[in-house]
N, C-alpha and C positions, 0 to 999 in steps of 0.2 A: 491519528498519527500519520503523518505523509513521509513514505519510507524515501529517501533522497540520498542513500550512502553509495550508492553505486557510481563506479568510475565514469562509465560511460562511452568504454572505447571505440565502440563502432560510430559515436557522430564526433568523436576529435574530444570529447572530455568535454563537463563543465553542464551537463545535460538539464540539469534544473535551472537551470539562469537561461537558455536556451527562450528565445520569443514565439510566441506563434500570437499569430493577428497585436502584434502589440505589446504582449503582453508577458512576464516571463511564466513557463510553467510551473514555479515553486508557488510565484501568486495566484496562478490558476486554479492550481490544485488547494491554497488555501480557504479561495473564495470558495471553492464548490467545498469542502469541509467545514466551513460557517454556517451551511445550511442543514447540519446534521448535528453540530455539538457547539456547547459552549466553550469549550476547551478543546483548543489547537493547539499541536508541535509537530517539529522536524524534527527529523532522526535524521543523520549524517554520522560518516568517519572524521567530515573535518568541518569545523563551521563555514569556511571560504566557500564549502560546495555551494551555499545560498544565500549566506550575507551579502547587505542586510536583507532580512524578513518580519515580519508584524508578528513573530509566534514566539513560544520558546525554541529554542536551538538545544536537542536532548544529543548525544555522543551516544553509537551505537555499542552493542555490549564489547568489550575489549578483547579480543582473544577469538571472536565468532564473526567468521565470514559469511558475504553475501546475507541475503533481507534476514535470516535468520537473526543477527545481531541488534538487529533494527527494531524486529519483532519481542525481542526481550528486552530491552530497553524501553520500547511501548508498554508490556504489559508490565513493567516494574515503575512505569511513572503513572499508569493508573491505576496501581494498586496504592501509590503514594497520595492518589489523589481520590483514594476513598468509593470508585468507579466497580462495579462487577464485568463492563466490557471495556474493549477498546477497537475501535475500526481502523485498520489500516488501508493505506490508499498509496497508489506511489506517485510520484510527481510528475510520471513519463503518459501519462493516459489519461487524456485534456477532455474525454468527452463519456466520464462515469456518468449513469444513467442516477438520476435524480432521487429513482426512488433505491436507490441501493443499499443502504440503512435500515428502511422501514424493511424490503422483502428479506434481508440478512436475522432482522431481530425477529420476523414472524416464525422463519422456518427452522432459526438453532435447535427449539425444543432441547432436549437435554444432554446436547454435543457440545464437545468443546471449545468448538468455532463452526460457524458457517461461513463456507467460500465460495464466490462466484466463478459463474462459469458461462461460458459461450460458445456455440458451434461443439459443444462436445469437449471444449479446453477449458482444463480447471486455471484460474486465475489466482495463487496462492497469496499474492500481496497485495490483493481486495476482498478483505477479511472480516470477520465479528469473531472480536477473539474472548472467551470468559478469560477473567485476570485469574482463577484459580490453574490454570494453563502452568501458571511458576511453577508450581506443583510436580511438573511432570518434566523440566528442563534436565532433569539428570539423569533421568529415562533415557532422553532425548540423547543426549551425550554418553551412552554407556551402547548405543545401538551407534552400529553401521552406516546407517542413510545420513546426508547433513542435508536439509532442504525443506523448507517449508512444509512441502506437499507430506514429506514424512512424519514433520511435525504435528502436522494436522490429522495424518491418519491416526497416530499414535495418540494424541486425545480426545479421536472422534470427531469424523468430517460428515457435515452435512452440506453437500454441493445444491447451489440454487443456480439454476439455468436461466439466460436471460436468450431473446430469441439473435440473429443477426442481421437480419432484416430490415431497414432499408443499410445499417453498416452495424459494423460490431461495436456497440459500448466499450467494448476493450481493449480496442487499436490501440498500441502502444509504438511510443516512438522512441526507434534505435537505432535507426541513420538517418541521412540528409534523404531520402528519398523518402520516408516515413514522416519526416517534417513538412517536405513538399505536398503529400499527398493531406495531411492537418492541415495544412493553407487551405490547401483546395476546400478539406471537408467546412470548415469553419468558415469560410466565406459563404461558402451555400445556406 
């Protein structure tokens, strides 16, 4: 699931339709999810965020802000689809390391989700989430914290570290100067 419900406001809005070398990043981030599942979707607040797209168009949970929304909506359309995970990826971070899937499913062992991480920074919306996670949403909402990271703690997080050497796998872009610098990286 490619989490895309985010406004965007630090590049002016509109942030998955957004190009880098060509190309926009909602397709980006589709193509690099092709190579990990047979089944792709968007999660958005609105479908405009990324129509059109080659996937399903999933509406993030109604009532639940920020990726958390996006993330329950992920693990209820693959529980519909009969799936025990689902990986989440966000549209904004054009340059996830290829083997992110395979090191996520080696090291969940019997947590709830494994999340990546880099330089010592947990990445909450580059995920292996178990779909029995539903399980636990009203944990989730009866507790204080609203944010992934708690989410995850709360069904058990196993963080897999990735190095940042020669750049970080998980640059993510959230201004025009984080798009300039994707130009750069992606030309090289």
């Amino acid at each position: 699931m490619i989490l895309a419900g985010g406004e965007g406001k630090r590049i002016g809005g509109g942030k998955p339709l957004l190009r880098l070398r060509n190309e926009r990043l909602i397709d980006r981030a589709l193509r690099l999810a092709q190579k990990w599942s047979d089944m792709r979707a968007v999660s958005v607040h609105d479908p405009a965020q990324v129509e059109p797209v080659d996937a399903p168009v999933i509406i993030d949970q109604p009532g639940v802000g920020g990726p958390m929304g996006g993330l329950i909506s992920a693990l209820l359309f693959g529980a519909r689809s009969g799936r025990e995970f689902v990986l989440t990826i966000p549209a904004d971070m054009p340059f996830l390391p290829w083997q992110l899937l395979d090191r996520l499913r080696s090291e969940i062992g019997d947590c709830g989700c494994a999340i990546a991480s880099s330089g010592k920074h947990l990445h909450p919306v580059c995920g292996l989430w178990r779909i029995s996670a539903l399980d636990r949403v009203g944990d989730y909402f009866a507790g204080e914290k609203r944010s992934l990271r708690a989410f995850a703690t709360l069904i058990g997080l196993q963080e897999v570290e990735w190095p940042v050497a020669p750049d970080d796998p998980f640059f993510n872009i959230n201004t025009a100067h984080d798009l300039a610098e994707a130009e750069r990286r992606a030309a090289n």
